[in-house]
N, C-alpha and C positions, 0 to 999 in steps of 0.2 A: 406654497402660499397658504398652508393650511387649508380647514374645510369649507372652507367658504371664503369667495373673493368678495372682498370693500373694497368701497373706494379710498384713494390714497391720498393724504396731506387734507390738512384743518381746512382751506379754500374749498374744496371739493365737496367737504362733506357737508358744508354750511349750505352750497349751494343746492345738496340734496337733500335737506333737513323738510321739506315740503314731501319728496317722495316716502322718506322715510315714517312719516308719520302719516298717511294712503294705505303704507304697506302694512304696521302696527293694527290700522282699525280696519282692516280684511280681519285680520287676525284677530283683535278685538270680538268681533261682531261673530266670526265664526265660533270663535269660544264661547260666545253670551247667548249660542242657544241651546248650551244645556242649562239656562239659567244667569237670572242677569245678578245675584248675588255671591260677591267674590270668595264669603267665606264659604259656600256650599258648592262652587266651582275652583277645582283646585287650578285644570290651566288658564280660566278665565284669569286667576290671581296672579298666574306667574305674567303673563301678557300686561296685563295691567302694570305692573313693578319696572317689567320693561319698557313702556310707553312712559310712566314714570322718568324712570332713568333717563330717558331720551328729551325728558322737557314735555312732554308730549300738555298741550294746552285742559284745563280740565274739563272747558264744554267738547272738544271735541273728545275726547275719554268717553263721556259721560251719553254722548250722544251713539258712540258707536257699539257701547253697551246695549243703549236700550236699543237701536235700531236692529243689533243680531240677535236679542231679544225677543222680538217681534211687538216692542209700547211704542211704536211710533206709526204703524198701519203701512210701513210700505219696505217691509223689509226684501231685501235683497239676497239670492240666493248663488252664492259664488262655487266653482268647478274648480277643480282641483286638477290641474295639467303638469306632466313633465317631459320635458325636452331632452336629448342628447346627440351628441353630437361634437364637433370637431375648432375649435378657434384657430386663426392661423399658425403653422409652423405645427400642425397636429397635437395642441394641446387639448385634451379631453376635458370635456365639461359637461352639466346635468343643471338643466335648468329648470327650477317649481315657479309655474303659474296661479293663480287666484285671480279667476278671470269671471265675468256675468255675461258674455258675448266669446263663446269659444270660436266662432268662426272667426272674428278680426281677429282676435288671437292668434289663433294658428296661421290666417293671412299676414298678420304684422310682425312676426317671428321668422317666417320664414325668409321675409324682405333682409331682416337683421344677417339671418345667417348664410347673407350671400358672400359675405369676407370669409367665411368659415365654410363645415360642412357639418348641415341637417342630417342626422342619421337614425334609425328604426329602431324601435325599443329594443334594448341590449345593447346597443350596439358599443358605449362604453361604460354601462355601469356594471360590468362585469370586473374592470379594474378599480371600484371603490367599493368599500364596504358600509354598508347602513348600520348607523349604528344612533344608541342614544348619546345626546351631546348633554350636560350638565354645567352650567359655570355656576360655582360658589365662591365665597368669600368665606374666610377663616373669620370664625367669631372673637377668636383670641388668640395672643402671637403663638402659643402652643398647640396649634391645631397641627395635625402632621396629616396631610395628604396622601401618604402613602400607606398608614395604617386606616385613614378614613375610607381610602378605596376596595383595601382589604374583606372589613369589615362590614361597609354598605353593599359591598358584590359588586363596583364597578371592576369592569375588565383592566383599565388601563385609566393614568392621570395624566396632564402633565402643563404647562404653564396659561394662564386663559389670557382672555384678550386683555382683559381692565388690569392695571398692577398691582400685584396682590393675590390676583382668584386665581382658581384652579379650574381646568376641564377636565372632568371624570365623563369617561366613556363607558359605556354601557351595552350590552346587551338591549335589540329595541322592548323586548317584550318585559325587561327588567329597568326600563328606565325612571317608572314610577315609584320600585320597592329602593330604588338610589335615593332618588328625592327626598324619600320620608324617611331614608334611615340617615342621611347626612346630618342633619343639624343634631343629632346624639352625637355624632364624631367632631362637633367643634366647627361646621361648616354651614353656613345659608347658603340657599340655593337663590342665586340671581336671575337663571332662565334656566329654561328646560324645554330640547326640539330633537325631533330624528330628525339626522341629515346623512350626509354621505362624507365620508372620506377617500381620498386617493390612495390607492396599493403602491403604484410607482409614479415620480412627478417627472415633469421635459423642465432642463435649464435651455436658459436661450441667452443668445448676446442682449445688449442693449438693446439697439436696433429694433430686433425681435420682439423683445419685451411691451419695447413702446408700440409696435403694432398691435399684441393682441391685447394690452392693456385699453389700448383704446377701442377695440371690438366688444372688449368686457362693459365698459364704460355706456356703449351705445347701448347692450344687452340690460344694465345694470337700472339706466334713463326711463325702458316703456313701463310705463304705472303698472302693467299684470304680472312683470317680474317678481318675485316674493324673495327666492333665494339662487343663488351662482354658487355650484362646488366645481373645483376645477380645481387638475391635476398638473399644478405649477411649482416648480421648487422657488423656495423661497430667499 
């Protein structure tokens, strides 16, 4: 299921278009204190583009700038959590938090993963690899992907989500010298995030499917959830 589970079908995602945009100005706000000026923060910019892309309304953009900024006098200071642990039928998963209250956090997680099993740091991210994630667009139809990867030092390419981009993987510590060499290889960069990937993924029946798609879906609902990697074949 790739490196990160979404939710599935246009219905779904409309009905999380609220979440989705909670989760962008965590991220917003955390990017805008190294500065609330996009051209002098490079991932406040890329964040921004994303929020963008997503519709994202432009007072609430504009507000979650200033407020991880600190121009609004009551900025908020979010924790960075990751989970791992088990969905049913023993599918691996690694869950990132952005939470201001780690204790219901970790109390309202661990509710979630009573369908599942909670397990101790390592305990599966020893089967994904961290890696930087890049999605770009081809600035023109002769951008070649495979010589852009080459060329920018990404490790590995290969088809992104929107139709059209590409996902260049990266090295985490080389994900930034990617970014800025791509747009010389004929590619923008649309976002840019470490995340995790799976080594090996579980197929399951239907059945199955539809169980832990709906254990994802609960996980995917509590507002502190940021990002789901889980090692699901696709």
């Amino acid at each position: 299921m790739g490196a990160q589970w979404k939710v599935k079908g246009k219905e779904a995602a409309a009905n999380t278009r609220g979440k989705v945009f909670g989760k962008l100005a965590k991220e917003i706000a955390i990017a805008a204190r190294a500065g609330a000026d996009i051209d002098m923060n490079p991932r406040l910019r890329l964040v921004v583009e994303q929020a963008k892309k997503a519709s994202m309304p432009k007072e609430t953009l504009e507000r979650a700038i200033k407020k991880g900024a600190g121009l609004l006098g009551d900025t908020v200071h979010y924790e960075h959590l990751t989970y791992e642990g088990f969905a049913p039928h023993r599918v691996p998963v690694i869950i990132e938090c952005l939470t201001d209250n780690t204790n219901r956090t970790v109390a309202e997680i661990r509710v979630l993963f009573r369908k599942g099993q909670l397990g101790a740091s390592g305990s599966v991210a020893w089967d994904f690899d961290y890696l930087g994630m890049i999605e770009a667009t081809p600035a023109s139809g002769d951008a070649d992907p495979e010589l852009a990867a080459i060329e920018a030092g990404a490790q590995d390419f290969e088809p992104g989500d929107e139709e059209g981009s590409t996902l260049f993987l990266s090295e985490p510590a080389d994900m930034d010298i990617v970014c800025r060499a791509l747009p010389t290889y004929g590619f923008n960069v649309v976002s840019a995030k470490l995340g995790y990937r799976p080594k090996n993924t579980v197929t399951l029946n239907d059945s199955e499917l539809e169980e832990v798609e709906a254990f994802l879906a609960a996980l995917d609902a509590h507002d502190d959830v940021q990002n789901m990697y889980v090692g699901l074949a696709d």
